[in-house]
C-alpha positions in Angstrom: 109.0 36.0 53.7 112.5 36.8 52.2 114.0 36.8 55.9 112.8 33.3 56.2 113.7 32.3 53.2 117.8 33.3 53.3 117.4 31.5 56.8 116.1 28.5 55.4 118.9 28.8 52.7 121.5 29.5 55.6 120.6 26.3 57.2 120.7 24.2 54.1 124.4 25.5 53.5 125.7 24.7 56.6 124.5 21.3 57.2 125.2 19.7 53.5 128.9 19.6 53.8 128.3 17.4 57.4 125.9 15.5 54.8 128.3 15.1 52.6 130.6 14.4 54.5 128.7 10.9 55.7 127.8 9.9 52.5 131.5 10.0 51.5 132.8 8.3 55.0 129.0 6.3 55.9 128.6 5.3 59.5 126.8 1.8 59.8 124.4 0.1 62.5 124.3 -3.4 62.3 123.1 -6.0 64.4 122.1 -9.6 65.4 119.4 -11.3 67.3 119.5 -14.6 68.3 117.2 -16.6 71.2 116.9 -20.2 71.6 114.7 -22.3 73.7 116.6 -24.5 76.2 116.0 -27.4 77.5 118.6 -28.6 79.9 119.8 -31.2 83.1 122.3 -33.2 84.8 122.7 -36.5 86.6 125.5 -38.9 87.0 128.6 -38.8 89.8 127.3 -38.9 93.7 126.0 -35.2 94.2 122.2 -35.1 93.8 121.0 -34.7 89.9 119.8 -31.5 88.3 116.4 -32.1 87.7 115.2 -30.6 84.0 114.6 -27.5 83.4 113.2 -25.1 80.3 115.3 -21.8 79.5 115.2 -19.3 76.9 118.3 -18.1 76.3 120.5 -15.4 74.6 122.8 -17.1 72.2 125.4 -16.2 69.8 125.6 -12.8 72.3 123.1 -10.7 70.6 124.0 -7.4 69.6 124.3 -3.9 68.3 126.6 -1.6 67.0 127.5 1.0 65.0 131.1 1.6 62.9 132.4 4.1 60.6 135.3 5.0 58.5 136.9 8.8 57.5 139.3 8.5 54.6 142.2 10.8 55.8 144.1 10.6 52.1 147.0 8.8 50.7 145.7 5.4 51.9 145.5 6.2 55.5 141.9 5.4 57.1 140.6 6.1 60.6 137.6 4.1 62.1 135.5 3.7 65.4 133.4 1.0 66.3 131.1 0.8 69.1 129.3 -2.5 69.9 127.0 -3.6 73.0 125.1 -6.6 73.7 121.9 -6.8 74.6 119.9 -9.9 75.9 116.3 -10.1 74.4 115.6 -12.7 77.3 115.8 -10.2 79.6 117.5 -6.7 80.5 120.9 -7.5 82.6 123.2 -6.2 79.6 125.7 -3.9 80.3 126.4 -1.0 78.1 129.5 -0.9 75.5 130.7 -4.4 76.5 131.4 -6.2 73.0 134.2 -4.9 70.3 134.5 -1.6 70.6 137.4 1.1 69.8 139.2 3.5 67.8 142.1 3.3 65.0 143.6 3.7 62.1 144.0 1.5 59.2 146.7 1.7 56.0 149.3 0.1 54.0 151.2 -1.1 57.2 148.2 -2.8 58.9 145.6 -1.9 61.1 145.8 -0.5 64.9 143.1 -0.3 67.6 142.6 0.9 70.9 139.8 0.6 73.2 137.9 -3.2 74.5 138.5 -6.0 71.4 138.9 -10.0 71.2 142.4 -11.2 71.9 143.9 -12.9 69.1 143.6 -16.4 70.6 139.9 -16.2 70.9 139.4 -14.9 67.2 141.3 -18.2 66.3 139.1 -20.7 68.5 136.1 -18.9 66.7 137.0 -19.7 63.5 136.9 -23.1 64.0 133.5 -23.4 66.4 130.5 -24.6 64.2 128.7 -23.2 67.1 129.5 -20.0 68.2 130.8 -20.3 71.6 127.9 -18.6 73.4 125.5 -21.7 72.9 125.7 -24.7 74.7 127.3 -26.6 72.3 129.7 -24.2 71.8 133.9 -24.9 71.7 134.3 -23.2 75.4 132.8 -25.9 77.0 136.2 -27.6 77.7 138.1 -25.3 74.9 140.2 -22.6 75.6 141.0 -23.5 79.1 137.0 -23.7 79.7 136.9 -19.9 78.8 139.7 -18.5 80.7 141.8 -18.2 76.8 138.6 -16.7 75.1 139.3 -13.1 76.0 137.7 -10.1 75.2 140.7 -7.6 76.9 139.6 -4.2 78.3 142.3 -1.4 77.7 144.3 -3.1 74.7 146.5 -2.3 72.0 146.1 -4.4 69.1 147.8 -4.3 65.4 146.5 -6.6 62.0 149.0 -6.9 59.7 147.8 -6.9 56.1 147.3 -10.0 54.4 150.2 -11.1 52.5 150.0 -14.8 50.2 147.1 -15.7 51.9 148.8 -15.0 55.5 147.9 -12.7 57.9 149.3 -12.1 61.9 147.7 -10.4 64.8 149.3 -8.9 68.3 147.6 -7.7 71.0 149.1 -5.9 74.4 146.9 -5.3 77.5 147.8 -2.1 79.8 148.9 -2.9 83.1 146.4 -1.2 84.7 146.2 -3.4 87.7 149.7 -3.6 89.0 149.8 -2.8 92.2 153.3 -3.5 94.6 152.7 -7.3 94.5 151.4 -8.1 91.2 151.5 -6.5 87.5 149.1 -8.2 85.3 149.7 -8.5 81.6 148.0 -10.2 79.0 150.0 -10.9 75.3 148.3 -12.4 73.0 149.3 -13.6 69.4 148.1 -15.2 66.0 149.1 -16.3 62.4 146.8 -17.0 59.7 146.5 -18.8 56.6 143.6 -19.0 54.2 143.8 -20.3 50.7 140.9 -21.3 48.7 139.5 -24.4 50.6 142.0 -24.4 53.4 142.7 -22.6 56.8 145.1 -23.0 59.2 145.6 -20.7 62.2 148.5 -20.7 65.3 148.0 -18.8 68.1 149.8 -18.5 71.7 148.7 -16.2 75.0 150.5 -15.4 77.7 148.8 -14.4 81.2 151.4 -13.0 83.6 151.0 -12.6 87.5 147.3 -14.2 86.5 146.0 -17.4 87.3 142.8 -19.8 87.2 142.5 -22.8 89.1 140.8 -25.8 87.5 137.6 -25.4 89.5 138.3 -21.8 90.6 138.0 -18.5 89.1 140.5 -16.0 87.9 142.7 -14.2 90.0 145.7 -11.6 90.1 148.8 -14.2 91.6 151.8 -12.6 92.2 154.2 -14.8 89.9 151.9 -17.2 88.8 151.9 -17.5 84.6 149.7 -19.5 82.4 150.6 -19.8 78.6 148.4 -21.3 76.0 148.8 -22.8 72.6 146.5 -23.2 70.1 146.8 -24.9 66.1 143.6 -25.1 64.0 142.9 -26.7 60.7 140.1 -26.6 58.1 139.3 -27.7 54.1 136.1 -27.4 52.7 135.9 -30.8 50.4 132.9 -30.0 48.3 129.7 -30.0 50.4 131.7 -30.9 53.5 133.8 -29.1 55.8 136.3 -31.0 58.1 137.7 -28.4 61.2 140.5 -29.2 64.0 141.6 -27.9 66.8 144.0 -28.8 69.4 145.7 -26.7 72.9 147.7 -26.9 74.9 148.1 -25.2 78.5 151.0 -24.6 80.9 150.1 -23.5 84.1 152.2 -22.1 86.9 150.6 -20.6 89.8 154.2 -19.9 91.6 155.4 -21.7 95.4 154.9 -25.1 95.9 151.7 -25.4 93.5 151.8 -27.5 90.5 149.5 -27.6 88.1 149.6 -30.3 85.9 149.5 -29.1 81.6 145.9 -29.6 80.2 145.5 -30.8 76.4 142.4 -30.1 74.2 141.1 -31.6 70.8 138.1 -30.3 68.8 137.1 -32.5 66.0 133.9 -30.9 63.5 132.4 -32.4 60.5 129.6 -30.4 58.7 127.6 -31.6 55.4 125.9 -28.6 53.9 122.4 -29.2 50.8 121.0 -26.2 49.4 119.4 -24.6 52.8 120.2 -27.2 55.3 123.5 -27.8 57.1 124.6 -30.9 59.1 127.1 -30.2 62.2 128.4 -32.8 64.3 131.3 -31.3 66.9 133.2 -33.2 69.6 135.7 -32.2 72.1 138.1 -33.6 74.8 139.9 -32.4 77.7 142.7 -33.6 80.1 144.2 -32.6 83.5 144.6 -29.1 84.1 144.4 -30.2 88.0 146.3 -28.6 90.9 148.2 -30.0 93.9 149.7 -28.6 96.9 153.2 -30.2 95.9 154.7 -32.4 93.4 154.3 -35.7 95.8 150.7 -34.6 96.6 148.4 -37.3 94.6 147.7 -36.2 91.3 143.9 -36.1 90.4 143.1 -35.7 86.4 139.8 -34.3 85.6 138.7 -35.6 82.5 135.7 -34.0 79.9 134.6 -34.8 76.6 131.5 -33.2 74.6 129.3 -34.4 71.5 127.3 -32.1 69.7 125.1 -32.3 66.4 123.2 -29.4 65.1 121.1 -28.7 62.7 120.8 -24.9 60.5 118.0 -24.2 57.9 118.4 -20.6 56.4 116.0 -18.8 55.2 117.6 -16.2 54.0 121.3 -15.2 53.9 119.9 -13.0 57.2 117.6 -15.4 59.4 118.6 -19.1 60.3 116.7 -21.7 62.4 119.3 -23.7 65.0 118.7 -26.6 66.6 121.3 -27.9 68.8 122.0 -31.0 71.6 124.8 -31.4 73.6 126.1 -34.0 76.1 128.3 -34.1 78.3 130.3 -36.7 80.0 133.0 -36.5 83.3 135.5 -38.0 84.6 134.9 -38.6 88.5 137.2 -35.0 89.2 135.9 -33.6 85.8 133.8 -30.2 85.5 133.0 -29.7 82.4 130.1 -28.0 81.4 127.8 -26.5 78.7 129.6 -23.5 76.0 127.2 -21.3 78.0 124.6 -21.4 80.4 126.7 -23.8 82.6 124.5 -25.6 84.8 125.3 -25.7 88.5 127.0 -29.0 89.4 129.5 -31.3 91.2 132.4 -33.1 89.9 131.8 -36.4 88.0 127.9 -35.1 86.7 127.0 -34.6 83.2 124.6 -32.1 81.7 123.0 -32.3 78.5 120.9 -30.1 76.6 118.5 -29.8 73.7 118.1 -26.1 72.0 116.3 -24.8 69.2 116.3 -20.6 68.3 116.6 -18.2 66.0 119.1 -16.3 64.7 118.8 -12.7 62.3 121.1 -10.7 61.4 120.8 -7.1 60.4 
């Protein structure tokens, strides 16, 4: 019996300091869930119309991770974070493939390396009422439909502190890809401002030897370039909130090829009573196209997008969403649906109906 008990008391010795140890630097899982019910089509233009259809659908990229923090003394900080999505509508997810990394944070800023949102994606968030993995959300024609809401693999990314309300953020992806014709970079930058009732954000990427045609998708293009610009605004006025957003895109895919610069507005008003909020969101879209040659005609795809949506919450946790989302082209426009794009030809227009919910843990 005594054997058994200085083993038991052996035991107990070695594992309270790991013990201790977490409770002083506490490693968290967190989560979100989030599933809506989809209804969705598309008609207009000359191609044949996509008929309706029902779809339930993971929105808002549900998710799970886990992060912690080790205090390493005199106001230095390291910190890991580990996120993955997975889809409740069904089991495609890939392992590891949201925000995840290692750094160290302190008086001069923060650092990170591993997978993490570029910059210029973290702006265009923070002015989306909708998340931009619903179909309403800002990536519908935003963000050069998608191509400038990165999540980079293999970056280097710094957060300054905040200073007066202002904060800036840098990221560098590894050039992992060059090969003897191309060397792929991505740089991607932001400045912040938030003070009391009012944001504003700047924010400029920079793909080199990379390039996306208007209807194509991306490619490594020995000196091609495409930069993009971004300047967001929001105040909160009482129970309302007024967000802009407007881009700008210069795109070079080298030779003879022209591309014509693409500008983008968002416009969002939202009214917010006790549990209810109020969302209405539109955006616009223009040119973008590409052309053998500068005399080659010039076609300019045009898309805009009008959204209202409707949140109850429940809790500061669980929220009930209902969305709907239309859509309308030019006859060379494309756009489509934040996510779940629909299938379709140039000049057609879907438009969608949603309701989910969303919990957060």
């Amino acid at each position: 019996m005594k054997t058994k008990i200085i083993a038991l008391a052996v035991a107990a010795a070695s594992v309270a300091p790991a013990a201790m140890a977490q409770t002083a630097n506490p490693v968290t899982l967190y989560g979100r869930v989030y599933v809506a019910f989809e209804n969705v089509k598309a008609d207009g233009g000359t191609a044949a119309p996509v008929a309706s259809r029902n779809r339930v659908q993971n929105y808002g990229s549900s998710l799970l991770g886990v992060r912690g923090v080790e205090d390493l003394g005199g106001g230095l900080q390291a910190f890991f974070q580990l996120e993955t999505e997975f889809r409740p509508d069904n089991n495609n997810s890939t392992f590891g493939n949201r925000n995840s990394g290692v750094g160290l944070k302190g008086d001069f800023g923060t650092i990170v390396l591993g997978r993490w949102d570029a910059p210029y994606k973290t702006v265009g968030q923070r002015f989306d009422q909708f998340s931009n993995t619903t179909l309403a959300g800002y990536t519908a024609v935003m963000a050069d439909s998608g191509n400038f809401s990165r999540r980079e693999q293999n970056v280097v990314e710094y957060w300054s502190p905040e200073f007066s309300g202002f904060q800036a953020r840098a990221s560098y992806t590894a050039n992992e890809g060059k090969t003897a014709t191309v060397n792929p970079v991505v740089t991607s930058l932001s400045v912040n401002y938030d003070r009391g009732p009012v944001s504003v954000s700047y924010a400029y990427e920079k793909h080199k030897d990379i390039f996306k045609d208007y209807t194509g998708s991306v490619a490594n293009v020995a000196g091609a370039s495409e930069v993009g610009q971004m300047l967001g605004a929001a105040v909160k006025l009482g129970a309302f909130e007024l967000r802009a957003l407007v881009e700008k895109f210069n795109k070079n895919r080298g030779g003879t090829t022209v591309t014509s610069d693409q500008r983008s507005q968002m416009l969002s008003l939202s009214y917010t009573v006790g549990k209810n909020e109020f969302v209405y969101q539109m955006q616009r879209s223009k040119d973008g196209a590409t052309r053998a040659n500068a005399a080659a005609a010039l076609t300019e795809p045009e898309a805009k997008v009008d959204s209202v949506g409707y949140f109850y919450r429940f809790s500061r946790r669980t929220t009930l969403v209902a969305l709907y989302a239309t859509v309308k082209n030019n006859t060379f426009g494309r756009g489509n649906f934040g996510a779940g794009d629909l299938t379709i030809a140039a000049g057609q227009d879907p438009r969608g109906f949603a309701i989910g919910l969303r919990h957060t843990f």
